[in-house]
C-alpha positions, 0 to 999 in steps of 0.5 A: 685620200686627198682633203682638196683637189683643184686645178691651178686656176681654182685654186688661185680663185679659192684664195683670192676669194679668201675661202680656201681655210674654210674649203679645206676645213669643210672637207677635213670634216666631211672626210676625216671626220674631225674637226680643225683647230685654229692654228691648223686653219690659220697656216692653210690661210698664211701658207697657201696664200704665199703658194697662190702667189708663187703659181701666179706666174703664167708659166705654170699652166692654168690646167696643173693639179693641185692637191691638199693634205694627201695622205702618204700611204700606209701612214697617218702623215700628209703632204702639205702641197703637191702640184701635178702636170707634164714636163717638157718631155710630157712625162708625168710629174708630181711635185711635193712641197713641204710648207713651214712658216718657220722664221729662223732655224738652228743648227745641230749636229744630228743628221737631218735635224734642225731646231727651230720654234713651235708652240710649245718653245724651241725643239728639234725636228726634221730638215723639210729638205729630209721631211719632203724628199722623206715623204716622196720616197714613201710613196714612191717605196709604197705605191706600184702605180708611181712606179709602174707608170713612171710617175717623176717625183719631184720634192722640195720644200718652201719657207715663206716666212724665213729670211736667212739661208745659212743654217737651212742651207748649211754644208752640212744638210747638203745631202738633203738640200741636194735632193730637195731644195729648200727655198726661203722667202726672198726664193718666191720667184726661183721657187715658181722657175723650179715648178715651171721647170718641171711642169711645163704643161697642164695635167690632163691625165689625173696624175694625183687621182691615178696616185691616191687611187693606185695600187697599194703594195703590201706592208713590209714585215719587220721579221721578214726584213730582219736579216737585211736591216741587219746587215745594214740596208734601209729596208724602212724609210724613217720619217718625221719623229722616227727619224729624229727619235733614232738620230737623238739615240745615235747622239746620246749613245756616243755621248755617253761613252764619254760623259755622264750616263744616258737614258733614252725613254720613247713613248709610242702606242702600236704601229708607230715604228718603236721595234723598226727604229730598235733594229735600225739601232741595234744595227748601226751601234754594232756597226760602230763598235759599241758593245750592244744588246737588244732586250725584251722581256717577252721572249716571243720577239726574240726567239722569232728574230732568233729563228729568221738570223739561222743561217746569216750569223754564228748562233753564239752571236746571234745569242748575244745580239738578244736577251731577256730582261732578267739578265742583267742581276749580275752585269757588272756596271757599265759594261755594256755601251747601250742595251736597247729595251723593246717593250719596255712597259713589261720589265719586272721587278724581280727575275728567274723563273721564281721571281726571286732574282736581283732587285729591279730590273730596270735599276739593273739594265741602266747599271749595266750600261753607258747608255739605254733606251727603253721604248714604252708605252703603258698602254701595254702593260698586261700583267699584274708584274709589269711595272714598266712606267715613265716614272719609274724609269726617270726615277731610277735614272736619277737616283743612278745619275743618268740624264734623261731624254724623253720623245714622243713616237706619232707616226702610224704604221701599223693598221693601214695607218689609220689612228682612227682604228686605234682611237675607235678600239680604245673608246670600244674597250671604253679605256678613254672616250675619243671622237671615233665611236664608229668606223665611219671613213676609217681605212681598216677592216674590221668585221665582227662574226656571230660564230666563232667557226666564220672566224676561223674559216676567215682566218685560215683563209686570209693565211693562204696568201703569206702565213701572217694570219693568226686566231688569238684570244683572252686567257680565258681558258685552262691549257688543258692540252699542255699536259695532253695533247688531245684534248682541247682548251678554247672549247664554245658548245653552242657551236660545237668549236673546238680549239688548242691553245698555242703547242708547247713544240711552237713556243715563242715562234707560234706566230711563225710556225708554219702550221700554228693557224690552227691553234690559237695564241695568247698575249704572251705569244703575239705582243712585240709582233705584227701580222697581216690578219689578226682574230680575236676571241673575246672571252668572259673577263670583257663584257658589255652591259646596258653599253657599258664595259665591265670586266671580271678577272676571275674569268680568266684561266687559273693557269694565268700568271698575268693576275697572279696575286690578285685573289689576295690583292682583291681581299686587302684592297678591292679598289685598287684589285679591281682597277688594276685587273681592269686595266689589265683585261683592256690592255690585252685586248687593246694589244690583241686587236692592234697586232694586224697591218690590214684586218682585226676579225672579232667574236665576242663569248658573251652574246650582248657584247657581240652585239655592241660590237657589231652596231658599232662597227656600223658607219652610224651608231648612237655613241652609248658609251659617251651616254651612259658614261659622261663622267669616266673615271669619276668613282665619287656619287653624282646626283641631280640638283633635286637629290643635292645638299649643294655646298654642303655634301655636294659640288656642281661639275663642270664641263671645261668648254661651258664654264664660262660666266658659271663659277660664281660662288652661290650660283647654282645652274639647272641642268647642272650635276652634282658630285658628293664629296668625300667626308675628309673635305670640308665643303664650302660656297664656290667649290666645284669639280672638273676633269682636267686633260693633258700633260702639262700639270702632270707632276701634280694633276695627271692627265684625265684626273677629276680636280676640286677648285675653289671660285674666286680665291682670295690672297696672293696667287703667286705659286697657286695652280689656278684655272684661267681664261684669256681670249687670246691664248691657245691651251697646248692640251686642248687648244682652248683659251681655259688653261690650267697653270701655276700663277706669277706675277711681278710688276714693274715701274713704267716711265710715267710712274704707272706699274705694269703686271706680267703673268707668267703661267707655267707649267709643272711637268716631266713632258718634252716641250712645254713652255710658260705663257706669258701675258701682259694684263690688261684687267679685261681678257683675263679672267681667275676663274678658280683656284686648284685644291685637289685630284679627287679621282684619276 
């Protein structure tokens, strides 16, 4: 998809009428469905009115092309400029520019990496030479029509607002500069020799139409391309994060066979690359003579990356490339120079088979080597055991002396690249409220059948093509058959459906096995894999009700061991049974529906829950989870003002975006909500309620919790955590100018005698960059609005 697409000579006309921002901004909307916000808006001002200049040179044709934010296929990532047209021997050509208005860059000794500034402070990112040449070889890696047409693709990059050349030419990014230059402010005219250079003629033959519209190979499979990932080729293109998550690894695993122990945490949801960039790892530490293992707790992944290594290595060092995670209760300390820890979010705390074993397995796997990296994302926890968290691992790591790096993994891989289809299954499942309540301009298949035969005719008959299809489900069902093979598990009488769960012959391979598309598999058989199709029966323990989810763990099968312990659980805290089994049913089916590259198929037991997902799989839908659900995650009473005691028993809710001018202590607003507040809080004038979102608080406030304020605070506000407004900042959560933040101030004497006060708003978090804002105050943009007491629920 392209946002924008133009000729030169419209293009040129677009900016010079100041309206290229709100163009773009129209078809961002229009096409994509979300809405710009304004640092986004600001760079398609600032960058494309230093293109626009660049193309004023006659020599570039009138009649060349000129696209927008093309999306890169099979991915979520876009190129920022790309001009087409002919060179002087009429070859098509595509030039792809990577913009950046960075000023100043730093070196690092990573390959391909630069620091330089964003808005959260200094952190490091790819070379735009690496990024540009990056982003032409996926499509020229993805695309046939590029290659079959021999399309030239040219890429290069344009730092309009930097100055200096030394770092961003520096020897030691040759290897990227050479295939993609990179051209700096003074370079504005050498950048329109280059364009001139390589498009000399007009594009009269949609060049970038026959691109966004030309045929798209199928994804690669990493179980398919283990055995030459493996032996050292670059089966898959590293991009922006992935590449820097992977050469930050390469660094701090060296780093620490000689210094201080090193934990590596990568946070990444499905499809963003986490198990290529282990393999990729796995490979390349080997190659450098480290001791080295790849660990997961689910045996599926290892067994199928086992079985595809037959026949290429010895099995006594295929045995030793991949092991379980309980395996490490009695490794001696250190001896391994990095251990690789895929899935991390399913590690245990104890091992063997009767979970009797050892201490806690992350404690033992950060022992036993110089070096870890665990790859996570809680989203994925399935099990009552799983005690995989960020925290938990940061916490082990401090205790046994490891520094601790964190990166965040945003690339989509996996469902056709599309971040719309995870956010519209999340808000489905109703684990949090995205902008994406439909399919509407989402680029992935989804179908919901009536009757879960279709289901199966669907995916047998999607499996012909390349055996990557598979029926899974809840575990919603007894195994019946693990004991006798003729009977059946997954059985639905009204449509006299009849099927096996997953053969004990198949195992962990039951997602390769050639004939196991006619049983269906479980969590524990398919998370860490990937296929092209995916189906999935959706049991009685996720149902819908008047458009709201709920879900009931007594459903699943007794033979279950995700819940264990819950009956128990439920008899000593309801609460908490009930939320942690909650989240445990969402997560499966969120990792279920997230396992195909091109397609989830869906039946639902319950027949009200078939029908929500049929009206939303329609490209327009009353979005009924945001309506019968305003205040998720909010377990307190919420009332009307005619059923308050406001200021007594209850306190107004706000929402952040219209609590301007509303926080005055007695002030009490129609339309307004009240929350009743737990008998331990003395409840006064001033209080109210509001959700604060993003990271930026976490170690006190965690993303999404409800948060109890107090209106104009008196005292001090020095160390206080305050809601303020100030016109001119940006929230780096939300973008808006209300941000959540522990206050300081310090005075200091002009040289008229006058004192000036500094704010510092600083954040109090564990997330990678963050940075304090700092303002001068002025007594008029900013305003105190409250006083932060306390998280209410979360």
């Amino acid at each position: 998809m392209i946002v924008y697409s133009a000729t030169k000579r419209e293009f040129v006309e677009d900016v010079r009428s100041n309206r290229i921002a709100e163009i773009i901004e129209n078809e961002v909307l229009r096409k994509l469905n979300r809405n710009s916000p304004r640092n986004e808006k600001l760079s398609w001002e600032n960058s494309l009115q230093y293109m626009s200049q660049v193309l004023w040179d006659d020599g570039i044709p009138s009649a060349a092309g000129v696209a927008i934010e093309y999306n890169l296929p099979m991915t979520n990532r876009r190129v920022d400029f790309i001009l087409t047209g002919k060179d002087s021997n009429r070859n098509d050509t595509t030039v792809i520019i990577e913009l950046k208005q960075w000023q100043e860059v730093k070196k690092t000794n990573k390959d391909a990496i630069v620091k330089t500034w964003f808005q959260h402070g200094e952190q490091e990112t790819n070379h735009p030479s690496y990024q540009a040449w990056s982003y032409s070889a996926l499509i020229a890696d993805y695309n046939d029509t590029v290659r079959k047409e021999l399309i030239r693709l040219i890429p290069c990059a344009y730092l309009h607002n930097m100055k200096s050349r030394d770092i961003i030419n520096d020897p030691f990014y040759r290897e990227h500069t050479a295939r993609a230059p990179v051209f700096i402010s003074p370079d504005a005219l050498k950048l329109s020799e280059f364009l001139k250079q390589h498009v000399k003629y007009g594009d009269s033959d949609n060049i970038m139409y026959r691109i966004e519209h030309g045929v798209i190979k199928p994804s690669k499979n990493l179980v398919d391309a283990l055995v030459s990932m493996l032996d050292g080729n670059p089966e898959f293109l590293m991009i922006d994060e992935q590449k820097l998550v992977y050469e930050t690894a390469l660094n701090l695993a060296h780093k620490a066979q000689k210094g201080r122990k090193q934990t590596f945490i990568v946070k990444g949801g499905p499809g963003t690359g986490k198990s290529v960039i282990a393999i990729n790892l796995l490979a390349e530490l080997t190659k450098r003579e480290l001791l080295v293992q790849y660990v997961s707790k689910n045996a599926a992944p290892r067994e199928v990356f086992k079985k595809k290594l037959i026949g290429s290595r010895k099995k006594i060092h295929i045995d030793q490339m991949f092991k379980g995670s309980g395996a490490y209760t009695e490794i001696e300390a250190n001896k391994f120079g990095a251990l690789i820890v895929d899935e991390a979010h399913r590690l245990n705390e104890k091992s063997g088979l009767y979970g009797n074993l050892g201490e806690n397995q992350i404690k033992e796997l950060i022992v036993s080597s110089r070096f870890n990296i665990f790859f996570i994302d809680e989203a994925q926890r399935v099990t009552l055991q799983d005690i995989g968290t960020v925290e938990n691992i940061k916490q082990w790591a401090n205790e046994l002396e490891s520094d601790v790096t964190e990166l965040d993994l945003v690339s989509q891989f996996r469902c056709n690249g599309s971040d719309g289809y995870l956010a519209w299954v999340d808000n489905s499942l109703q684990i949090r409220e995205t902008a994406n309540p439909t399919l509407e301009d989402i680029d992935y298949e989804v179908k919901v059948f009536d009757n879960p035969n279709q289901l199966r005719s669907e995916i047998l008959e999607k499996n012909r093509l390349t055996n990557k299809a598979r029926l899974v489900a809840g575990y919603c069902w007894d195994w019946s058959s693990k004991k006798n093979k003729d009977q059946f598990d997954i059985v639905i009488p009204q449509y006299d459906f009849k099927a096996q769960w997953n053969l004990i012959e198949d195992g962990s391979l039951w997602m390769i096995a050639e004939n196991s598309v006619n049983q269906i598999g479980c969590i524990h058989t398919c998370q860490g894999l990937e296929l092209d199709y995916v189906g999935v029966i959706i049991g009685e323990d996720f149902v819908i009700r008047d458009g709201v989810a709920f879900t009931d763990a007594s459903k699943r099968s007794s033979n279950d061991r995700s819940i264990r312990g819950f009956k128990t659980m439920l008899k000593k805290n309801p609460v908490k049974a009930t939320q942690l089994t909650a989240d445990i049913i969402k997560n499966t089916y969120r990792t279920l529906m997230t396992r195909g590259q091109k397609g989830c198929y869906i039946y639902c037991v319950d027949a009200e829950t078939g029908d929500y997902f049929r009206k939303i799989t329609q490209s327009v839908v009353e979005n009924t989870f945001n309506s019968v659900s305003p205040y998720q995650g909010l377990t307190l009473p919420i009332v009307s003002l005619e059923e308050a005691n406001p200021y007594v028993t209850h306190v107004p809710i706000y929402d952040l975006y219209a609590a301007a001018g509303s926080f005055s202590g007695s002030q009490i607003i129609d339309g307004i909500q009240w929350v009743e507040l737990p008998d331990h809080i003395n409840v006064s004038e001033g209080m109210f309620v509001m959700r604060v979102e993003g990271e930026s608080m976490n170690r006190r406030i965690p993303s999404g919790s409800w948060c109890l304020f107090k209106s104009n605070p008196g005292g001090t506000r020095n160390g206080k955590v305050v809601l303020v407004q100030h016109r001119s900042i940006d929230d780096p959560d939300h973008g808006g100018s209300y941000t959540v933040k522990v206050y300081h101030s310090d005075k200091s004497n002009e040289e008229d005698g006058s004192f000036n006060t500094r704010i510092v708003l600083k954040p109090d978090t564990n997330a990678f960059g963050y940075s304090s804002i700092e303002l001068e105050d002025d007594g008029e943009e900013l305003t105190i609005i409250g006083e932060y007491l306390a998280v209410i629920s979360n």
